[in-house]
N, C-alpha and C positions, 0 to 999 in steps of 0.2 A: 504494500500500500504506500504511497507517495507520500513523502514528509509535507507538513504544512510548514508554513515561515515562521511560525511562533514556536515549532520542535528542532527546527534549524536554528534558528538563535537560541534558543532554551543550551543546545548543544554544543555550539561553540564557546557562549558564554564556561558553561562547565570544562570544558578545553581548555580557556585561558585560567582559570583558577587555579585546574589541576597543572598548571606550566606545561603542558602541550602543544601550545600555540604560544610565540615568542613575540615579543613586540615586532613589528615589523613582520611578519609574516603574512605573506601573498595567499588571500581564498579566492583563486577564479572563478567565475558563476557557472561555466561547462563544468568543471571538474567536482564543483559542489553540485549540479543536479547531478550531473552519475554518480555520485556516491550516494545521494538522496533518493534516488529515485525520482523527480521532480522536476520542472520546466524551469531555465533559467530568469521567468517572472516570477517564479516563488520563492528562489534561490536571492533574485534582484532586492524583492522587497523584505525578506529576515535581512541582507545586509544594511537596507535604509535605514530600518529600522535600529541593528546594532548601534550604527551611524551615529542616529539621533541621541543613542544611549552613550556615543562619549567612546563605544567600541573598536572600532571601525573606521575606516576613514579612504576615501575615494580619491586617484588622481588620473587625470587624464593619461598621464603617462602611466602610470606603475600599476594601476585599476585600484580595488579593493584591496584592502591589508590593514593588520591588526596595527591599534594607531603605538607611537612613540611617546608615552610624555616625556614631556620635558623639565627642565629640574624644577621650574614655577610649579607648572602642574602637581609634578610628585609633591610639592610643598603643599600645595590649597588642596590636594585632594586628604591629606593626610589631615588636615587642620579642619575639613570638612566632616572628617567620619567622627572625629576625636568633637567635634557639636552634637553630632548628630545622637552618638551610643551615649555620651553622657547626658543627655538632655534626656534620653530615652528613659532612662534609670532612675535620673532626680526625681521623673514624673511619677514616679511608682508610688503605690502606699499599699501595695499587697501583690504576691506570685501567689497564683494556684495549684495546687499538688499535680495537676495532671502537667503544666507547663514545666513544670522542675523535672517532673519524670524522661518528660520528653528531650530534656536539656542535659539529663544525667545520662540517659540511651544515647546521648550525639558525642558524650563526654568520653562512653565505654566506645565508641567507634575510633573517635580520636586516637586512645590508648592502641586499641587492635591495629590501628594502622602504623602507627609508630614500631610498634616490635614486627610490624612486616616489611617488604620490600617493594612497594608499589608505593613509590614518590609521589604520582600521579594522586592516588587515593589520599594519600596523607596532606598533599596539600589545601587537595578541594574542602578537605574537611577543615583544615585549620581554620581556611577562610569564611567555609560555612555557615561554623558557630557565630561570627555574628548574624548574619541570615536567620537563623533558626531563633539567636535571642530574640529577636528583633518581633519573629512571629509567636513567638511563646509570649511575648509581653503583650500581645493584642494587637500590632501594629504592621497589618499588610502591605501599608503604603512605604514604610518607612523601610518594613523589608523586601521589597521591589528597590528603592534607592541604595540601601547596602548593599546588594546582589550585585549593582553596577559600579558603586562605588570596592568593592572589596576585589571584584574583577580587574579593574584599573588598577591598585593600588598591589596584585600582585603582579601584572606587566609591571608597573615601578619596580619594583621587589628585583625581579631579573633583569631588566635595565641597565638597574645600577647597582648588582651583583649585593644584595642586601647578605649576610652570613648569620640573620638573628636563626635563632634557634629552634627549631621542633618543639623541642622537648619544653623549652622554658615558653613556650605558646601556648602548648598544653596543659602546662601548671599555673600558667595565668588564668586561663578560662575553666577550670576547678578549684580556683580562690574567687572568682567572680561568683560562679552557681553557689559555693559555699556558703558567700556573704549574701547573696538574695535567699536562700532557704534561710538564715538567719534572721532573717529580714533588717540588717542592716547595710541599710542601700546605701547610705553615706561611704562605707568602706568599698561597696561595690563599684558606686561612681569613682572614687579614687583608685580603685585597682581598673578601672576599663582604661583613666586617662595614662595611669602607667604604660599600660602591657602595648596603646598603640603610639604612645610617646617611645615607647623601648625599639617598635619595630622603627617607629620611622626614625629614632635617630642611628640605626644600626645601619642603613642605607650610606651607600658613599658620594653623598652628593659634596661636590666641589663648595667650599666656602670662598668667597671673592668678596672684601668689604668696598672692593678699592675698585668703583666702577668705571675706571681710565686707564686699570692696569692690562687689560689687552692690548689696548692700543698703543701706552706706553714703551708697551713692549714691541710690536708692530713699529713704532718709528725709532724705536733706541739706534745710540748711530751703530752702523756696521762695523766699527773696531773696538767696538765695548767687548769687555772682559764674557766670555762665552755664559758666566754664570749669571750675569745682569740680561745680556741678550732672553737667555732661555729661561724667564720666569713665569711663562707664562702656563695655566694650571696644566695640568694635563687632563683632557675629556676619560671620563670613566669608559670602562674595556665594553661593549655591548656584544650580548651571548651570539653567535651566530645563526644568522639565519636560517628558517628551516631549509628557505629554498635556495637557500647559496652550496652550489657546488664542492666538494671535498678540494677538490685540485683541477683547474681548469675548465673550460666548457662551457656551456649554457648553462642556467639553472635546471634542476629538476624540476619536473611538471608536478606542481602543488596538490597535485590528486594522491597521488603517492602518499606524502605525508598527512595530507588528511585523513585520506581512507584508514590509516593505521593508528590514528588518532583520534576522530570524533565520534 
């Protein structure tokens, strides 16, 4: 049966979280309908759509490809989620036994995936558990916005080759459910703005105070001392592309890496 565009972007979105899909990587709409089954109007409109969602991003030249942020971006999107989950939380003045239940089953998945070997699983899940608070708190809308915000915010993560930890993500979000069964939400709201102040400052974004030091550097004269010339930051490593070639060639045809991916 033929994918619809809401199962296609449902699927790609899970892609990017599980890091299967890199920033920058190319989804052509031929190579996405044969993998879907599905006509590339259906394939066109789940990418508008990613688009609209901040996912995706279209150029004349390169077509469709998972978008880049950039270090602004990485910064506001991080500063956005970090409103968003503690605002969430402040609001509280009661969880429900069936919602904590629900939150301690995503918690024992968490765990399962960590002592396994599926990256893929472990990450979607890290990123999930916001998703899931968000719906355990009553809050459908807000968990459609984390789905996209936490989607982005692991492209950041690979970017800019983030090294925070598994293990201490997962101990952050079983000191959060701890403190909300507790019901002391005040500790919870200060442990949500920790655990995504931790992730994002573990990210290697470039600090530059000195917003003339490229240029500066750009017109220093040509017999300055080679350490004055070369001050200028160095751009963080970005993971390679799915569809860049190992050694020479064309790229690989994007179908490939999807098919075995989404």
């Amino acid at each position: 049966m033929p994918s619809t565009a809401s199962e296609i972007s449902e699927r790609i979105i899970q892609a990017v979280m599980a890091q299967k899909l890199a920033p920058g990587a190319r989804l052509g709409e031929q190579p996405l309908a044969m993998l879907f089954d599905c006509s590339r109007t259906v394939v066109r409109e789940a990418l508008t759509r990613l688009a609209a969602r901040g996912i995706v991003t279209v150029s004349a030249r390169r077509g469709w490809y998972v978008i880049e942020p950039s270090e602004d971006e990485a910064r506001e999107a991080f500063a956005a989620r970090r409103v968003i989950e503690t605002g969430l939380i402040r609001s509280l003045t009661t969880v429900h036994k069936p919602a904590l239940k629900k939150l301690k089953t995503h918690l024992a998945r968490e765990k399962a995936a960590l002592q396994g070997s599926d990256v893929g699983a472990r990450s979607f899940l890290l990123g999930d558990f916001h998703v899931c608070l968000a719906e355990c708190l009553g809050n459908s809308l807000l968990a459609d916005t984390l789905r996209d915000y936490t989607a982005r915010t692991t492209l950041i993560a690979m970017l800019y080759q983030s090294p925070h930890n598994a293990e201490a993500s997962c101990e952050d979000h079983v000191q959060i459910v701890a403190a909300l069964e507790r019901g002391d939400f005040a500790s919870a709201e200060a442990l949500m703005h920790q655990h995504i102040g931790a992730v994002h400052d573990a990210l290697r974004l470039p600090v530059d105070n000195d917003p003339l030091a490229q240029l500066r550097d750009a017109l220093a004269p040509v017999d300055a001392p080679a350490a004055q010339v070369l001050r200028t930051r160095t751009p963080p490593r970005r993971p390679a592309r799915p569809d860049a070639p190992a050694s020479g060639g064309a790229p690989d045809e994007p179908s490939t890496y999807l098919g075995a991916l989404l």
